[in-house]
N, C-alpha and C positions, 0 to 999 in steps of 0.2 A: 278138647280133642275127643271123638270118637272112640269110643272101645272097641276091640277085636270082632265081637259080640254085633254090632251095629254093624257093622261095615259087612261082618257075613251075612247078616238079613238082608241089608241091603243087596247083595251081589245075588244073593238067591232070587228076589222079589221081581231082580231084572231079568233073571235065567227064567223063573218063572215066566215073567212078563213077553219073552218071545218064545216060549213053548206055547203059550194060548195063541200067539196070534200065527203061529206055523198052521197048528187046531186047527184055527177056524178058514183059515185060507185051504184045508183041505176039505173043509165041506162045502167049499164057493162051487157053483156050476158056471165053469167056466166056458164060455161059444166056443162053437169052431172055427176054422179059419176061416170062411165061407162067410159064417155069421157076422164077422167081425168084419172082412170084406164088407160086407154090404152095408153094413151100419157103418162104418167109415164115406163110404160112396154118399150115404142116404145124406150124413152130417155138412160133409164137405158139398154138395148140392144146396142142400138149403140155405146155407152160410152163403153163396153166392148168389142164391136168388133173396135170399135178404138185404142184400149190399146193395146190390143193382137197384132195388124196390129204393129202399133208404136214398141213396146214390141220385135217383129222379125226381125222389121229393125235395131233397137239400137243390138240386137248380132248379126246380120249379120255383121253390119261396125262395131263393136267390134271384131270378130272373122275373118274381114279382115286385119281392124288395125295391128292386132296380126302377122296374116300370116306377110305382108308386115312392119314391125318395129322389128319382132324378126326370121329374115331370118335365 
């Protein structure tokens, strides 16, 4: 069993352990709404002009598959 001793290092180590990471979360520069706006927009764009792209190749070699397996 743990001694008293341990068990308060321990609970310290954790109080420690989210005082650092409050820290460093206050030195993050964080965007503005704006910023984050558009980097949202810019993500969500691309992810559908990748699908689409993806999306044409997968029936294209489907519909060559097809051609060339059901001569």
């Amino acid at each position: 069993m743990k001694s008293q001793a341990a068990l308060n290092k321990q609970g310290k180590q954790r109080f420690k352990f989210v005082n650092d990471i409050i820290s460093e979360l206050k030195k993050v520069t964080w965007p503005t709404r704006r910023e984050a706006t558009y980097l949202t927009t810019l993500v969500i764009i691309f992810t559908v002009v990748v699908a689409i792209v993806l999306g044409v190749i997968d029936y294209g070699f489907s519909k060559l598959m097809n051609v060339i397996l059901l001569r």
